[in-house]
C-alpha positions as CSV (number, residue, x, y, z in Angstrom):
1,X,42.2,9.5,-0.5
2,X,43.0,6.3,1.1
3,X,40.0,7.1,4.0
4,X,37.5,8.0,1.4
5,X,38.3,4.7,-0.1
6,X,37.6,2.6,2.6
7,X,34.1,4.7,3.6
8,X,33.4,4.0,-0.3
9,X,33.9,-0.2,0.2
10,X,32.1,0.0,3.3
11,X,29.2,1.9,2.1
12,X,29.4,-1.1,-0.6
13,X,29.1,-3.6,2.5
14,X,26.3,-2.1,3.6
15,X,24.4,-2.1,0.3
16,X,25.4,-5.5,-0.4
17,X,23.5,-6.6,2.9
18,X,20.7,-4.2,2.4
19,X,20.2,-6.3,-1.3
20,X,20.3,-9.6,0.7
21,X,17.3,-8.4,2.6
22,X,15.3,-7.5,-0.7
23,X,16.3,-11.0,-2.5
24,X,14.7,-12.9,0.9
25,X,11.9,-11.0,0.8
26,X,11.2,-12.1,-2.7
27,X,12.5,-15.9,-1.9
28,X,9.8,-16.2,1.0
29,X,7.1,-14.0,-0.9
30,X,7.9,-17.0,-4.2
31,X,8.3,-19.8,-1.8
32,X,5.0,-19.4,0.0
33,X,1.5,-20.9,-1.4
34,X,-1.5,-19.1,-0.8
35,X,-3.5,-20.0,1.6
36,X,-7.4,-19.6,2.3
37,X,-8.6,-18.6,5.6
38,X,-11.2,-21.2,6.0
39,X,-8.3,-23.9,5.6
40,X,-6.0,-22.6,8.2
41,X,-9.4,-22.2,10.3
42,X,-10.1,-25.9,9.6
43,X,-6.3,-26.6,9.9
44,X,-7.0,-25.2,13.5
45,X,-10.3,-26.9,14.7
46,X,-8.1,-30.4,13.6
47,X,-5.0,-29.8,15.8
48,X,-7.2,-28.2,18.6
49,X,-9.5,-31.8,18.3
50,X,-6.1,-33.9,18.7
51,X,-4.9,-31.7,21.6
52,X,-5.5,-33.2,25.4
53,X,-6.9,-29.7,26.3
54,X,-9.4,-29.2,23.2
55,X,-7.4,-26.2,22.6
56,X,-4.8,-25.0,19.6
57,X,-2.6,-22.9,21.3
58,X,0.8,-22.8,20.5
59,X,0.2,-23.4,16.4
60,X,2.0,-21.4,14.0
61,X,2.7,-21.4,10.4
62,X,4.2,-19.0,8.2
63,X,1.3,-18.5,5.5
64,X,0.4,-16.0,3.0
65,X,-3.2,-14.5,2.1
66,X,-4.6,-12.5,-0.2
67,X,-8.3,-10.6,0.7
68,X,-9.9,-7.0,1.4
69,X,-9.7,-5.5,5.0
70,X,-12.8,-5.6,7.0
71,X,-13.2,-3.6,10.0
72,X,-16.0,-3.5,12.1
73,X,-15.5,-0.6,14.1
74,X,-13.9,2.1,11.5
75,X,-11.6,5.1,12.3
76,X,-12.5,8.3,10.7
77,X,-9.8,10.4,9.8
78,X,-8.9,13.3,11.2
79,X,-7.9,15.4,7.9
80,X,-9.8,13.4,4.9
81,X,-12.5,12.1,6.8
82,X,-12.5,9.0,4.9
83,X,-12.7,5.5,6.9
84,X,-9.6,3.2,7.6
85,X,-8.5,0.7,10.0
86,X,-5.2,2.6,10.5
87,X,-4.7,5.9,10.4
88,X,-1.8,8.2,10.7
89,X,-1.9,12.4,11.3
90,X,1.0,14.0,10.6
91,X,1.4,18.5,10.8
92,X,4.4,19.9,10.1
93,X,5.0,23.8,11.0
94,X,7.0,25.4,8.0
95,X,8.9,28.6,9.5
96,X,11.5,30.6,9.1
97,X,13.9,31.5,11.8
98,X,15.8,34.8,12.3
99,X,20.0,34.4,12.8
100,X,22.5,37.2,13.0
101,X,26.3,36.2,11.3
102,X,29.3,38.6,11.5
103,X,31.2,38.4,8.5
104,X,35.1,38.9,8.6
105,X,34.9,42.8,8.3
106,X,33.0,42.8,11.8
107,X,29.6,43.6,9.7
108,X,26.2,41.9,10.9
109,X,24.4,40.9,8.7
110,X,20.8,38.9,9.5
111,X,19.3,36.6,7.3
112,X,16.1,34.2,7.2
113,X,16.5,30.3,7.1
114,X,14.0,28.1,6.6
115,X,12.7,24.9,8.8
116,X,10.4,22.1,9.7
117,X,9.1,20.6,12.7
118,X,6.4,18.1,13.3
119,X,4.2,19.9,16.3
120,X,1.2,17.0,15.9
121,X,1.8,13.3,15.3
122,X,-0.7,10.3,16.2
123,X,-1.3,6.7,15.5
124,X,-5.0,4.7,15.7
125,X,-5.5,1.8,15.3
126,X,-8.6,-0.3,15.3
127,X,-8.9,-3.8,15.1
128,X,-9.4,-5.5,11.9
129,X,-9.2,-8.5,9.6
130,X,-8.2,-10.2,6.3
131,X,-11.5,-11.7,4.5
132,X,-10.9,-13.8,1.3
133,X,-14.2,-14.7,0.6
134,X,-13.7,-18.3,3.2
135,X,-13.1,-16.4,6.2
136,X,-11.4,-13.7,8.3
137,X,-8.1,-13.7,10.0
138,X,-7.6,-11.0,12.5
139,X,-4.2,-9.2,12.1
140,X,-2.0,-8.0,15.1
141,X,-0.6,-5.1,14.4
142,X,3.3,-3.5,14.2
143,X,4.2,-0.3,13.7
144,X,6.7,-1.6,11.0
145,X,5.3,-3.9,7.4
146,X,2.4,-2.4,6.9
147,X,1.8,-0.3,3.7
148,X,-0.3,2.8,4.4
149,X,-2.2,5.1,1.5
150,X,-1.5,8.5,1.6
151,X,-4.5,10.4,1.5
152,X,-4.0,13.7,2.6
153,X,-0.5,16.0,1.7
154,X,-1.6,19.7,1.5
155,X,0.1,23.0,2.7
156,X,-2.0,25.6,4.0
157,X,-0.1,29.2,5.0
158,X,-0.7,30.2,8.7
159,X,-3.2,32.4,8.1
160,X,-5.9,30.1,6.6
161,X,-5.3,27.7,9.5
162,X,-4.4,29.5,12.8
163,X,-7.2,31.3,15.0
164,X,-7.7,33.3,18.1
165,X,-5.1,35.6,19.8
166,X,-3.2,35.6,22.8
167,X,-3.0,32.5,24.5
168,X,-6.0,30.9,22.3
169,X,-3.7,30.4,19.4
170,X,-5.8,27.2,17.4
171,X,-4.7,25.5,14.5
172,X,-7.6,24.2,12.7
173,X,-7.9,21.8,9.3
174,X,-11.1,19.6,8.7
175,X,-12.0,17.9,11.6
176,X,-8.6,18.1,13.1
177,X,-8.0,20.5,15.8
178,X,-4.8,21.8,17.9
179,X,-4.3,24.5,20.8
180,X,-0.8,26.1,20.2
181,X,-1.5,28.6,23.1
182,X,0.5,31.6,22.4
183,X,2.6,30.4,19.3
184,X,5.7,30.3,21.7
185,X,7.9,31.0,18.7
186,X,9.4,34.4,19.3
187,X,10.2,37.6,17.4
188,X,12.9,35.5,16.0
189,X,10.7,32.8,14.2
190,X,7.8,33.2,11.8
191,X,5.6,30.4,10.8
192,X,5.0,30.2,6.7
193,X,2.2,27.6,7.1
194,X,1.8,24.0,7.9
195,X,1.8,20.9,6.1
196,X,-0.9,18.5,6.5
197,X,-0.3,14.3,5.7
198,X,-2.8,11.5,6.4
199,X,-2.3,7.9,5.5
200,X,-4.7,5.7,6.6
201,X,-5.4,1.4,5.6
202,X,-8.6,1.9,4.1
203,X,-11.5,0.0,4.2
204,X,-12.8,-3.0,1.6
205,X,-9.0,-2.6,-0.6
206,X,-7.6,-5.6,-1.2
207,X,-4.1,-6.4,0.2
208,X,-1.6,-9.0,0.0
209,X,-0.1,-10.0,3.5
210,X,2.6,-12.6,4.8
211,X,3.3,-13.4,7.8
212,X,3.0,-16.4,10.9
213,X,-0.3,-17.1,11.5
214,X,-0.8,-18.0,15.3
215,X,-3.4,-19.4,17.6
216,X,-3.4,-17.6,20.6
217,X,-5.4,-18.7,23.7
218,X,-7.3,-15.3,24.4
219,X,-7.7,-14.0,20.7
220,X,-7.4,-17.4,18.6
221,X,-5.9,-17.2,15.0
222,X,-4.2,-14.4,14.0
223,X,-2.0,-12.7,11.5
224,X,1.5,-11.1,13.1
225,X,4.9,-10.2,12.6
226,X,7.2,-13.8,12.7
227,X,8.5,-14.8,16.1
228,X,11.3,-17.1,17.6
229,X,13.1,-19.2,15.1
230,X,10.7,-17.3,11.8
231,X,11.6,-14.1,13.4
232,X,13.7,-12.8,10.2
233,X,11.1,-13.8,7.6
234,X,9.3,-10.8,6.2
235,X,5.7,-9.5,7.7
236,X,4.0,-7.4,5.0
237,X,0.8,-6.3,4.5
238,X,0.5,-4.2,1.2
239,X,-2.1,-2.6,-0.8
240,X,0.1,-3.7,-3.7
241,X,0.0,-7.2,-5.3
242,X,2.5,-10.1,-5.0
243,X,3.9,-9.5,-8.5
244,X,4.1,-5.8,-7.8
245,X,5.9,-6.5,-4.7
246,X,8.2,-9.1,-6.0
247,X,9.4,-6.9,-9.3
248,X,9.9,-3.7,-6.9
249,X,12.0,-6.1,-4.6
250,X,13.9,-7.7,-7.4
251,X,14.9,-4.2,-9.3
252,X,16.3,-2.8,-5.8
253,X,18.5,-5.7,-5.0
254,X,19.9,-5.5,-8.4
255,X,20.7,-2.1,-8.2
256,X,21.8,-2.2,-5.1
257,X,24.0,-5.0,-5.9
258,X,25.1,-3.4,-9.2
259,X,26.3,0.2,-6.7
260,X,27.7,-1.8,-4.5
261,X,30.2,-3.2,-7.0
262,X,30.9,-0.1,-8.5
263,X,31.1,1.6,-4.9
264,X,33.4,-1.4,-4.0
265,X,36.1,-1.0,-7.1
266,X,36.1,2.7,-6.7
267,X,37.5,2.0,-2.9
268,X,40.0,-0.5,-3.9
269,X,41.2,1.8,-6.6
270,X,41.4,5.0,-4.6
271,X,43.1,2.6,-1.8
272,X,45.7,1.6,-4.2
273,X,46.7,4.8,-5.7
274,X,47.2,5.9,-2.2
275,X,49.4,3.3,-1.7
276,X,51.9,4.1,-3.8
């Protein structure tokens, strides 16, 4: 009792922090204007003019924007076919595997259990940019703050999707295409079908991003993730809208806050009575 208490209060610790993270994502998201691109570009061409060099590097400012993603060279994708900036293929195998369990009377009994493993996963990524009408701010890219639209989620059984024999085993959906060779799975596992996910940043949907904007010598101003002394303030880039973002943010910290009291008496409680 008195070790379930304590993993109860620290499990409260731990959601108290997490809620701290939510409540300074929605202080920076409240705390930071606008801005237009054309400004920060003008904002740019002024300190680059004051500069010995001619040249802006080494500007930053944390800044939020609001526009549509433009891309000039778009990514098809692989499973809906539709165009994105971003896109993400995911293909999970669905099987079942074969085990053998003795019970206590020495009997062997064999039974089916099911499973998932991902046997395809890829990332593209083509460059793109913010436009709000003023301007366009290219965005650097991170694997993490960007929200993604799931396009694609469909299960197909094996026998819609697989081809060939042998060691020509193909796994085909749209224009996706994968050689398994021979399956490789054994007597002892058989595949049920696969699951197919795309999410991709689509083209010409507006977004609401925050985040340092930068002037870099070889690629000017840009949009990325906060660095140095900014390097805990939020990058986001979301299909959703500020006040979307900021109600979702607010109603998690709250309840997380609101557990982690609960949790928090619980394990005080439970460490008391086992006290005694």
């Amino acid at each position: 009792m008195l070790w379930f208490g304590i993993a109860l209060v620290l499990v409260a610790v731990i959601l108290f922090f997490v809620s701290r993270g939510s409540t300074s994502k929605v202080f920076h998201m409240k705390a930071t204007d606008t801005s237009r691109v054309g400004a920060l570009e003008k904002l740019v061409a002024e300190v680059a003019a004051d500069m010995p060099d001619g040249l802006a590097t080494g500007y930053r400012d944390y800044v939020e924007v609001k526009g549509k993603i433009v891309c000039d060279e778009p990514l098809r994708g692989e499973l809906s076919d539709k165009l994105g900036a971003i896109m993400e293929t995911q293909v999970v195998r669905v099987f079942e595997r074969r085990e053998e369990r003795r019970d206590p009377q020495g009997n062997v009994r064999t039974e089916w259990h099911k499973g998932e493993e991902t046997v395809s996963q890829n990332r593209r990524e083509s460059p793109f940019w913010i436009d709000d009408g003023s301007g366009r701010l290219r965005v650097k890219t991170t694997n993490k703050g960007i929200d993604l639209e799931k396009v694609v989620e469909r299960f197909e059984s094996a026998n819609t999707v697989e081809s060939g024999f042998g060691g020509n085993l193909t796994l085909s959906f749209g224009r996706f295409q994968l050689g398994l060779g021979g399956g490789g799975y054994g007597a002892s596992s058989r595949t049920l079908g696969y699951k197919f996910i795309e999410r991709m940043l689509p083209i010409g949907k507006s977004v609401y991003a925050i985040g340092e904007a930068a002037h870099l010598e070889d690629e000017g101003l840009v949009l990325r993730a906060p660095t140095e002394a900014d390097k805990k303030k939020p990058f986001m880039i979301s299909l959703k809208t500020e006040e979307d973002l900021v109600h979702a943010s607010e109603k998690s910290a709250m309840i997380m806050k609101v557990v982690a009291v609960i949790l928090a008496l619980a394990g005080v409680v439970l460490m008391g009575m086992s006290a005694r």
